[in-house]
DSSP file (Angstrom, degrees, kcal/mol; ACC not computed):
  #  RESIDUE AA STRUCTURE BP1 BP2  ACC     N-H-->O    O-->H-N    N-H-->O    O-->H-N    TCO  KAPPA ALPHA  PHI   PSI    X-CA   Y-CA   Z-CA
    1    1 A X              0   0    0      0, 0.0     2,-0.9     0, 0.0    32,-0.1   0.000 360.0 360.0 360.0 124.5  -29.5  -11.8   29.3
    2    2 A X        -     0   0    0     30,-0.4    32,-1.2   124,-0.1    30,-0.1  -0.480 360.0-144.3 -57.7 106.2  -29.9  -14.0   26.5
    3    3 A X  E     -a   34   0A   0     -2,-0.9    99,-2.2    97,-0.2    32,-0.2  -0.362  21.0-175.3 -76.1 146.9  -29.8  -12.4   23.4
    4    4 A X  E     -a   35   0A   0     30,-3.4    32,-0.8    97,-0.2     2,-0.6  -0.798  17.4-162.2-131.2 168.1  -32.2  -13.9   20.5
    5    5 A X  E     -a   36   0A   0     98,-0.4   100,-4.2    -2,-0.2     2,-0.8  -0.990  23.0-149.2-147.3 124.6  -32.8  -13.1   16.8
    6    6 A X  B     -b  105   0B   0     30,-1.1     5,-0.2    -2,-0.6   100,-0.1  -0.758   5.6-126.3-116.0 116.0  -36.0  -14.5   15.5
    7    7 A X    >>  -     0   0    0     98,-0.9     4,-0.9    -2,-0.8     3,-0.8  -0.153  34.2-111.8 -38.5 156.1  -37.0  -15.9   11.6
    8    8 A X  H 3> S+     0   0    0      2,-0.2     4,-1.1     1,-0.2    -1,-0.1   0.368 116.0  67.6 -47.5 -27.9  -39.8  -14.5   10.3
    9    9 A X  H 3> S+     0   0    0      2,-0.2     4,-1.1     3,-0.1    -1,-0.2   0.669  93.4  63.7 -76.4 -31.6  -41.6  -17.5   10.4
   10   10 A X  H <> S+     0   0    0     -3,-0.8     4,-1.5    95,-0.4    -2,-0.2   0.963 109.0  40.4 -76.5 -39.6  -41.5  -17.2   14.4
   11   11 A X  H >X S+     0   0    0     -4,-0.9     4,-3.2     3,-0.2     3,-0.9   0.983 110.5  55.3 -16.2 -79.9  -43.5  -14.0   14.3
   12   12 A X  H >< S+     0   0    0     -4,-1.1     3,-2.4     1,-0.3     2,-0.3   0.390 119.7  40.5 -37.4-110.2  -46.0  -15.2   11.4
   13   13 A X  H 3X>S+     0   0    0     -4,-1.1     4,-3.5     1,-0.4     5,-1.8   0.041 111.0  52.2 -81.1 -33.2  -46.6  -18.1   14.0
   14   14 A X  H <X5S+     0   0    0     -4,-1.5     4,-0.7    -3,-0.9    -1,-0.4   0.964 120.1  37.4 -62.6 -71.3  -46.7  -16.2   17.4
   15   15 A X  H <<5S+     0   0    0     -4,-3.2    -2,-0.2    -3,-2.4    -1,-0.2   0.783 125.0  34.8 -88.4  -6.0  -49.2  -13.9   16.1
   16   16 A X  H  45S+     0   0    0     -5,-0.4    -1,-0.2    -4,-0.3    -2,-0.2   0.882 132.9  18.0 -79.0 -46.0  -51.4  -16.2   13.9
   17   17 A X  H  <5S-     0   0    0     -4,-3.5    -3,-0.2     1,-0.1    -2,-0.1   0.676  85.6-169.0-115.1 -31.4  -51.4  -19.8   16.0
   18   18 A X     << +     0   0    0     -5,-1.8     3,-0.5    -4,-0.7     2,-0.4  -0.228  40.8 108.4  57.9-163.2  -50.3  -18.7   19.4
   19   19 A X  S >> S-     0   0    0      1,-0.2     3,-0.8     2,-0.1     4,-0.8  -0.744  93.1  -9.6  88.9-146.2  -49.5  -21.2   21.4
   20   20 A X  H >> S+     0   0    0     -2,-0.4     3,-6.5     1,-0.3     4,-0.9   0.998 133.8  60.6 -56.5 -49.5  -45.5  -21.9   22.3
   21   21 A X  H >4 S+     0   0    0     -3,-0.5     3,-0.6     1,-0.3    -7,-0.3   0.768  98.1  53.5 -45.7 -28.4  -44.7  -19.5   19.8
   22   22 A X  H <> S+     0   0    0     -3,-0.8     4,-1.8     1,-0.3     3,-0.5   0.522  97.2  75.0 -83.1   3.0  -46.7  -16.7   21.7
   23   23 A X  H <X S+     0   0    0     -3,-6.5     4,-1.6    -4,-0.8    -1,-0.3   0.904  92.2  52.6 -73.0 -38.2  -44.5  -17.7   24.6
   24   24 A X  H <X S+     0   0    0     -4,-0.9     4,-0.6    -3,-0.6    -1,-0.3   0.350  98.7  57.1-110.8  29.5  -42.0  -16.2   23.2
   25   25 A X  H  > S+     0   0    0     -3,-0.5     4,-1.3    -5,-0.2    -1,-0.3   0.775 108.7  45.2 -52.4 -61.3  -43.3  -13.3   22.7
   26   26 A X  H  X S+     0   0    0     -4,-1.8     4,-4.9     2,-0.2    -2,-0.2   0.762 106.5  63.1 -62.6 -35.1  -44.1  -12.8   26.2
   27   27 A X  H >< S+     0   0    0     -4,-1.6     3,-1.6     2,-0.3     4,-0.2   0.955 112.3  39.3 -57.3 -94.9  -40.3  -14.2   27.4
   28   28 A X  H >< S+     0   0    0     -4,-0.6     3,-0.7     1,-0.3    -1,-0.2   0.537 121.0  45.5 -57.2 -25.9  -39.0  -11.1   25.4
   29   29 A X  H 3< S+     0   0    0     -4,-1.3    -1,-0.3     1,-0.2    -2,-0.3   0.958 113.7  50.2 -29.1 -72.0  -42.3   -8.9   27.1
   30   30 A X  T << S-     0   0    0     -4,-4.9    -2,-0.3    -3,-1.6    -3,-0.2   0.192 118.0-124.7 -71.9   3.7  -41.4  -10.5   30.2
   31   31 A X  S <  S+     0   0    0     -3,-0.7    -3,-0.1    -4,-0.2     3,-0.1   0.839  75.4 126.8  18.3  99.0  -37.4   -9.2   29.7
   32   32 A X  S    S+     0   0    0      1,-0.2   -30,-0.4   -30,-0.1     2,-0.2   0.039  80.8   7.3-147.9 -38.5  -36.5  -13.1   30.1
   33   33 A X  S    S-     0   0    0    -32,-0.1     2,-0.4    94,-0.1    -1,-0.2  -0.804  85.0-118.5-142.8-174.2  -34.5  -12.9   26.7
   34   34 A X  E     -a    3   0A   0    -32,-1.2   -30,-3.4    -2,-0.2     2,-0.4  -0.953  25.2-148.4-140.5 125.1  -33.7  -10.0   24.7
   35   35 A X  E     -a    4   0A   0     35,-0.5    37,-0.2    -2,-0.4   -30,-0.1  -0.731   4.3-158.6 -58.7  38.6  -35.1   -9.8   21.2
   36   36 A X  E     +a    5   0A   0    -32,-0.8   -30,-1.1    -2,-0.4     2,-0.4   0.099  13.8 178.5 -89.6 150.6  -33.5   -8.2   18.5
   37   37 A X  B     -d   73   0C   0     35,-1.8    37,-1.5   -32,-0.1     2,-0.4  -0.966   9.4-158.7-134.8 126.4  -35.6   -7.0   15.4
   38   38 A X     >  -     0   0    0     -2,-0.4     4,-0.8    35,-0.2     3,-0.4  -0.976  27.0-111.2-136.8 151.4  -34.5   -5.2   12.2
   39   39 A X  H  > S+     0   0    0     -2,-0.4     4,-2.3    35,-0.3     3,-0.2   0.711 118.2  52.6 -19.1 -58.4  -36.5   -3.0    9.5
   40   40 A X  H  > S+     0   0    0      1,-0.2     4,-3.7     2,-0.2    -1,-0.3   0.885 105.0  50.8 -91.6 -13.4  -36.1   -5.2    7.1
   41   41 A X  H  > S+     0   0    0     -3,-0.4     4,-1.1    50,-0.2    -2,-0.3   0.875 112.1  50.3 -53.8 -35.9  -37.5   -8.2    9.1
   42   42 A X  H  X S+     0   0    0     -4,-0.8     4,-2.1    -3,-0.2     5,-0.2   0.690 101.2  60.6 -59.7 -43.9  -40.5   -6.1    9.9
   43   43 A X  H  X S+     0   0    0     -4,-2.3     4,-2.8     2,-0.2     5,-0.2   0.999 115.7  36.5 -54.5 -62.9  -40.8   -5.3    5.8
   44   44 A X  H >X S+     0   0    0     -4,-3.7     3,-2.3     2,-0.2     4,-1.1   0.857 116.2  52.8 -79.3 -78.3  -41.4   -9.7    5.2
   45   45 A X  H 3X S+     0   0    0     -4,-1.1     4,-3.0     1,-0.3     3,-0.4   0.727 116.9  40.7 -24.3 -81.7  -43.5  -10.1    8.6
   46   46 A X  H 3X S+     0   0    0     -4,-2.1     4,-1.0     1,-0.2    -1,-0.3   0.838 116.0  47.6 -52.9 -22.9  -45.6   -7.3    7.2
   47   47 A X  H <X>S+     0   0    0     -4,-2.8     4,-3.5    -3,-2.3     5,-0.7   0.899 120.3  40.3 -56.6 -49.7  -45.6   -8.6    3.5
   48   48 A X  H  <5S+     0   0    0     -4,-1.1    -2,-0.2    -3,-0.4     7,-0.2   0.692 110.1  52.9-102.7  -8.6  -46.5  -12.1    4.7
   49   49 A X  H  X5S+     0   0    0     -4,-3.0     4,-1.4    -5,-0.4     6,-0.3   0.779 119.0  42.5 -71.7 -78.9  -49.1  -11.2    7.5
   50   50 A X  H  <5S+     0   0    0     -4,-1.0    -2,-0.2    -5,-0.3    -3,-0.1   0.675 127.0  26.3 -29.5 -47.4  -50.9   -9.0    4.5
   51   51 A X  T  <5S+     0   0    0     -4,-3.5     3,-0.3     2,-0.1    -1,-0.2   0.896 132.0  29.9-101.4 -43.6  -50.7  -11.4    1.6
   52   52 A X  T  4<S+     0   0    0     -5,-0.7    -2,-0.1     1,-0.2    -1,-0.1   0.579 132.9  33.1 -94.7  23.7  -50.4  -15.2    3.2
   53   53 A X  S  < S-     0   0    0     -4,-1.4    -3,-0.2     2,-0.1    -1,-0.2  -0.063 101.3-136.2-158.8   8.2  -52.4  -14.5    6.2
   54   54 A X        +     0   0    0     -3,-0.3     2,-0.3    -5,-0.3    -4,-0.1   0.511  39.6 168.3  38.2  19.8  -54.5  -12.1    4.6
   55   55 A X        -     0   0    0     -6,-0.3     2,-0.2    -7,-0.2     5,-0.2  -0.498  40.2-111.7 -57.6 128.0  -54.4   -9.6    7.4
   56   56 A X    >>  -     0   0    0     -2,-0.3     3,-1.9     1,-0.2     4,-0.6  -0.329  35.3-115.0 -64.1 126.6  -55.8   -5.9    7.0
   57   57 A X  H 3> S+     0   0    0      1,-0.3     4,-1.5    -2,-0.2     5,-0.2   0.795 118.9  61.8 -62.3 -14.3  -52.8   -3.6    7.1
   58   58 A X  H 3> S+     0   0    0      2,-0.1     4,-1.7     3,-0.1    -1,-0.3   0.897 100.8  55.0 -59.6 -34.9  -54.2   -2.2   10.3
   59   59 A X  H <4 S+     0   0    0     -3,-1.9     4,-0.4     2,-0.2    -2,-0.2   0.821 112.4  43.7 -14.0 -65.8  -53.8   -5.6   11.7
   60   60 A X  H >X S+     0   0    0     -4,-0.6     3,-1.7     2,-0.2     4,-1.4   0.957 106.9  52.1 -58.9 -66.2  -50.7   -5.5   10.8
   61   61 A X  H 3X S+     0   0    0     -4,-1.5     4,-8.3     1,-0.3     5,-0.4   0.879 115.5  45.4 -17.8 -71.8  -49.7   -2.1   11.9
   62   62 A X  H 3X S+     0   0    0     -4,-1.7     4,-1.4     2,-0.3     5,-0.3   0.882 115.2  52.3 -52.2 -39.8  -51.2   -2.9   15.6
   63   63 A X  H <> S+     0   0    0     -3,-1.7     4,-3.6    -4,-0.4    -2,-0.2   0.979 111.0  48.0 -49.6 -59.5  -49.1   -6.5   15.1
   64   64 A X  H  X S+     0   0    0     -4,-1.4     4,-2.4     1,-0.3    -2,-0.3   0.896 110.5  50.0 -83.6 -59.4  -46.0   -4.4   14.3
   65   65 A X  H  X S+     0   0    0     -4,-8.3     4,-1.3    -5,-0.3    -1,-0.3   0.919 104.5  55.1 -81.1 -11.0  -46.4   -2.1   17.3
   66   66 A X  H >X S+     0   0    0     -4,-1.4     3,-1.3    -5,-0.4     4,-0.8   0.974 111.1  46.7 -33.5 -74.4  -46.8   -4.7   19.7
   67   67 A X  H >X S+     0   0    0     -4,-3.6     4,-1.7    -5,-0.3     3,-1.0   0.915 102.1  61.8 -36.4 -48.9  -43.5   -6.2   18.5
   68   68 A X  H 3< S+     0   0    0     -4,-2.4    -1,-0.2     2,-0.2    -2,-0.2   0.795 100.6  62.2 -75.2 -25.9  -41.8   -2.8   18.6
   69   69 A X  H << S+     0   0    0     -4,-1.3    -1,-0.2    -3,-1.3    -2,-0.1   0.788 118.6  19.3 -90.0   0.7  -42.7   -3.0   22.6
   70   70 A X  H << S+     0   0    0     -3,-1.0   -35,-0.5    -4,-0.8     2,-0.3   0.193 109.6  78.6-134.5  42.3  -40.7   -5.8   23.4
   71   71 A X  S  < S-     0   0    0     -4,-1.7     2,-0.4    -5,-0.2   -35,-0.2  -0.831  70.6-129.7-100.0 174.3  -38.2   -6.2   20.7
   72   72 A X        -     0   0    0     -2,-0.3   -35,-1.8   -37,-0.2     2,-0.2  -0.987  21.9-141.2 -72.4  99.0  -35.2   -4.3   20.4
   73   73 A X  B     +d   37   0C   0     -2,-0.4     2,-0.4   -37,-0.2   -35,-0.2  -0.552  22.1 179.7 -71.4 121.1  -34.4   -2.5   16.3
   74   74 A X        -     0   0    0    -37,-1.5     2,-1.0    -2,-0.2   -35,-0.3  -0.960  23.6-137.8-122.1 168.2  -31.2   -2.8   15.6
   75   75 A X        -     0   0    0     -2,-0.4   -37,-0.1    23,-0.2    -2,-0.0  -0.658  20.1-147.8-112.4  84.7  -29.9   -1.4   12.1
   76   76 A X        -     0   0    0     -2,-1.0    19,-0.1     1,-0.1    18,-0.1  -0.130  14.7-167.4 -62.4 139.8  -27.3   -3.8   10.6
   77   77 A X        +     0   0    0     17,-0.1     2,-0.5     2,-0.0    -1,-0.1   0.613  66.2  91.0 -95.5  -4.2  -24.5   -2.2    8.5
   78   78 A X        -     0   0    0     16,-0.2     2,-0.2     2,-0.0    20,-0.1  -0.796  61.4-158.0 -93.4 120.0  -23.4   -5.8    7.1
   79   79 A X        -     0   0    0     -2,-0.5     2,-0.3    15,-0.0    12,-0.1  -0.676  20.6-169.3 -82.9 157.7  -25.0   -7.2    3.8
   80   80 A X        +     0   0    0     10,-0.3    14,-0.1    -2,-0.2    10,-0.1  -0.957  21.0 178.0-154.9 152.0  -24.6  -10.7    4.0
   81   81 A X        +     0   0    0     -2,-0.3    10,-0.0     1,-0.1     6,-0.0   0.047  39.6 112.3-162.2  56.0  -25.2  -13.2    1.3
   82   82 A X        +     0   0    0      1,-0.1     2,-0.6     5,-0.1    -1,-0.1   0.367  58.6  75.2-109.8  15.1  -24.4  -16.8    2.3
   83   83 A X        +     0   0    0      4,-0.2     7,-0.4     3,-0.2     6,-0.2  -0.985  48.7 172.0-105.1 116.6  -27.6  -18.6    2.4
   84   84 A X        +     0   0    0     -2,-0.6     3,-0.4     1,-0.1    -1,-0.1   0.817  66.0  71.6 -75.8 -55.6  -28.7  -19.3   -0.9
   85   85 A X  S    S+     0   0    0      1,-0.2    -1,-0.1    25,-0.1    26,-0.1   0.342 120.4  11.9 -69.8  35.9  -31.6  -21.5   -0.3
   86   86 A X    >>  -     0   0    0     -3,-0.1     3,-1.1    25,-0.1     4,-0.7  -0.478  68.0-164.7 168.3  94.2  -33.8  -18.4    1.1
   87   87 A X  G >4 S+     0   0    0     -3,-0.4     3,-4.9     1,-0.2    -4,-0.2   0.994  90.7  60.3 -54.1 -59.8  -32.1  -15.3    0.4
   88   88 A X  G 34 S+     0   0    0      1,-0.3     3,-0.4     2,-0.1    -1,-0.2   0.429  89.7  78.8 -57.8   4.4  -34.4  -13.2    3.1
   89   89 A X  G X> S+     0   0    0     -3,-1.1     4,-3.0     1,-0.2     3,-3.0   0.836  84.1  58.6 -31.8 -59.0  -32.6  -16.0    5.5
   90   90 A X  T << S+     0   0    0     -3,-4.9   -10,-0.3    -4,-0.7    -1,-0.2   0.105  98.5  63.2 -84.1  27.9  -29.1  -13.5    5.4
   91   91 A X  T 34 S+     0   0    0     -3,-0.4    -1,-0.3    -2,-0.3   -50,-0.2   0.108 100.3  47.4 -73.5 -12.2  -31.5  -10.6    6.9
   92   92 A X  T <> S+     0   0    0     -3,-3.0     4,-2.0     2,-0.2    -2,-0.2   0.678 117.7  44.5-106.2 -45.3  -32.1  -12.6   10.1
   93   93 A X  H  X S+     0   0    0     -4,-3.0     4,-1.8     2,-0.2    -3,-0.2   0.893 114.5  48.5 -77.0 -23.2  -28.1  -13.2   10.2
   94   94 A X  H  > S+     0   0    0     -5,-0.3     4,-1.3     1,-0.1     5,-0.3   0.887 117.9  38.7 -58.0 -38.6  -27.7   -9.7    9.4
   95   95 A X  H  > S+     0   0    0      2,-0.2     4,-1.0     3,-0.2     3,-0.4   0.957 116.6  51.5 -51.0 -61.8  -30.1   -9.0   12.1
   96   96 A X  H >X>S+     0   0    0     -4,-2.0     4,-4.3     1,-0.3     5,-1.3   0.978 115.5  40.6 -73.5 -75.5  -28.5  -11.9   14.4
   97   97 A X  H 3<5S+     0   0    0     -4,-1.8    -1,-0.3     1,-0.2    -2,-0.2   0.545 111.7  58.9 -66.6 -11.2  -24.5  -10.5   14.0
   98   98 A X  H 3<5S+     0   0    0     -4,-1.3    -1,-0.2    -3,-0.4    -2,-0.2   0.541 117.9  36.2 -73.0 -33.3  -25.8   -6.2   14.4
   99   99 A X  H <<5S-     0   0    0     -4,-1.0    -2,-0.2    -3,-0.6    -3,-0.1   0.684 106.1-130.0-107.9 -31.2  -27.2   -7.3   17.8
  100  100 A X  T  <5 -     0   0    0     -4,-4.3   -97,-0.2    -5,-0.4    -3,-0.2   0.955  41.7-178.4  90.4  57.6  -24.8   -9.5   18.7
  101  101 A X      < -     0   0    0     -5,-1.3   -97,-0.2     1,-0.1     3,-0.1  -0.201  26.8-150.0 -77.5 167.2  -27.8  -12.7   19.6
  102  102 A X  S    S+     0   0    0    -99,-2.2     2,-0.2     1,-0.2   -98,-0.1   0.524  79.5  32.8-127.1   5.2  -26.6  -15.6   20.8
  103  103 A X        -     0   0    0   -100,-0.1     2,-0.5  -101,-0.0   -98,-0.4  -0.914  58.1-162.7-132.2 153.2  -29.7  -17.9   19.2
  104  104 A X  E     - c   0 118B   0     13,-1.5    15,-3.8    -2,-0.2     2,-0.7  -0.988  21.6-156.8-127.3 144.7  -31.3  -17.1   16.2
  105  105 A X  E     +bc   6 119B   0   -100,-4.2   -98,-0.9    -2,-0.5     2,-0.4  -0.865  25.7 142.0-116.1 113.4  -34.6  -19.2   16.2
  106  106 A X  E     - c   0 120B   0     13,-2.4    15,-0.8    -2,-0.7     3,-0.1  -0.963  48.7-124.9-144.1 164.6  -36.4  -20.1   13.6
  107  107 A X  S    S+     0   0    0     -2,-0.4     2,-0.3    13,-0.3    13,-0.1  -0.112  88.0  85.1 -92.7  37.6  -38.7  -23.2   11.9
  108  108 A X        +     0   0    0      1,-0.1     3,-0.5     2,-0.0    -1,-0.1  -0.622  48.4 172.6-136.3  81.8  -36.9  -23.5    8.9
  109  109 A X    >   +     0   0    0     -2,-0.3     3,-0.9     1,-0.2    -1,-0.1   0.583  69.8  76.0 -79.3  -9.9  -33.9  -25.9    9.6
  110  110 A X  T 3  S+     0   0    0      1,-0.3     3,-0.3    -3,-0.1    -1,-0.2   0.997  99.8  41.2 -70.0 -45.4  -33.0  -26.0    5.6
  111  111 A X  T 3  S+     0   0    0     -3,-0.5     2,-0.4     1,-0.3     3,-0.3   0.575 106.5  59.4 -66.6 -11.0  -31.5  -22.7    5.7
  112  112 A X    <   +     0   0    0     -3,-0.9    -1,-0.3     1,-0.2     6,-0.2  -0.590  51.4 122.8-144.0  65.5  -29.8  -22.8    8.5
  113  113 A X  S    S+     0   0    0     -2,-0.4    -1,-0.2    -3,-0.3    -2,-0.1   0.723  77.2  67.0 -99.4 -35.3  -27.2  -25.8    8.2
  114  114 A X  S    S+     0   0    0     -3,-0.3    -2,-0.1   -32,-0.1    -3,-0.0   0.933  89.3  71.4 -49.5 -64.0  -24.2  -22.8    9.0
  115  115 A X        -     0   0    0      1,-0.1     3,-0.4     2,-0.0    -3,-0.0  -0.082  59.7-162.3-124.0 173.2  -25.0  -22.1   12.0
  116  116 A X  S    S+     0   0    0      1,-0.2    -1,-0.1     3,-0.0    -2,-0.0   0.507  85.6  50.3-115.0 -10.2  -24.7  -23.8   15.3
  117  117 A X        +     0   0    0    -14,-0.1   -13,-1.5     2,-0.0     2,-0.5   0.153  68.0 120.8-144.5  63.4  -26.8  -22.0   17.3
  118  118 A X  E     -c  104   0B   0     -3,-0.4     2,-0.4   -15,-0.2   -13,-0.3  -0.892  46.1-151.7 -95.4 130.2  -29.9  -21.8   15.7
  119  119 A X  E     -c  105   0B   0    -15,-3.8   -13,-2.4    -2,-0.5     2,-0.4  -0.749  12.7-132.0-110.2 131.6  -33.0  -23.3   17.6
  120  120 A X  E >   -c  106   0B   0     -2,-0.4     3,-3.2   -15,-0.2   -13,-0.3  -0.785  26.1-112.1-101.0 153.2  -36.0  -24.7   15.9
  121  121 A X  T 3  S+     0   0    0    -15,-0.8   -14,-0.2    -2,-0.4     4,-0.1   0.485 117.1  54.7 -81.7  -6.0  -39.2  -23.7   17.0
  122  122 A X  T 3  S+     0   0    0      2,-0.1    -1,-0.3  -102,-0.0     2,-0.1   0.281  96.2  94.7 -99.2   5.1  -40.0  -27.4   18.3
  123  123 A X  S <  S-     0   0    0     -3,-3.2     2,-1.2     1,-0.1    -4,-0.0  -0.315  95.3 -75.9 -56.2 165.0  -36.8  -27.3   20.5
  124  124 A X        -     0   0    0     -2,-0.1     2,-0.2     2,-0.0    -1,-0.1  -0.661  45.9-137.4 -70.4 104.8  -36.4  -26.4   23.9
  125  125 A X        -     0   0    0     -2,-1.2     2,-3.9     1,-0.2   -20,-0.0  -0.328   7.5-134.1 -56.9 129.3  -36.5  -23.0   24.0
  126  126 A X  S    S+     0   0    0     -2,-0.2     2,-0.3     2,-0.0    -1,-0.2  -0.254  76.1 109.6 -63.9  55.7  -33.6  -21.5   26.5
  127  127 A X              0   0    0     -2,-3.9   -94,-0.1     1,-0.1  -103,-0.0  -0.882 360.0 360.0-134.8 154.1  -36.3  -19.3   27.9
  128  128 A X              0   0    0     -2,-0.3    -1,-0.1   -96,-0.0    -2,-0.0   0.467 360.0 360.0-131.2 360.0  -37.6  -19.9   31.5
């Protein structure tokens, strides 16, 4: 199974705009890919549903256990701290290298000039 690590941004977008993004939600529902998800990825999803998406923290809460039934938490033991231009970037590669993914997906191609297999959220996803 392909393992995935998803930005923050694909969340925000999957539960606000729906649409492709919610597809892959459902993929990782649907065990199609396998999702991994860490604590502090869940901390900025809930920071930025509350404050730039002005969700009620029950929203969230209900958001957050949705996620929790089809992602996978893992608990990375590696601080990492090689993307500069977004710090909370090296939480999705902590995230990414703890689970062992083999995409991390996100819509924010400036951060993510390291790595080679990061998919941006208007690619083809490797999901069927």
């Amino acid at each position: 199974m392909i393992g995935v690590t998803a930005d923050t941004n694909i969340y925000v977008s999957a539960l606000v705009f729906a649409g492709m993004r919610r597809q892959f939600l459902l993929a990782a529902d649907d065990a199609r890919i396998r999702l991994s998800i860490s604590e502090a990825i869940c901390r900025e999803l809930r920071r930025v549903l509350h404050t730039k998406s002005a969700w009620s923290a029950e929203a969230v809460d209900e958001a957050l256990l949705q996620l929790a039934g089809c992602t996978e938490l893992v608990r990375p033991t590696e601080t990492l701290d090689v993307i500069t231009e977004d710090p909370e970037d090296n939480r999705v590669l902590e995230c990414a290298a703890a689970a062992g993914s083999h995409f991390i997906v996100s819509g924010d191609r400036t951060s993510w000039t390291l790595a080679s297999s990061v998919i941006s959220e208007s690619s083809r996803w490797p999901i069927s």
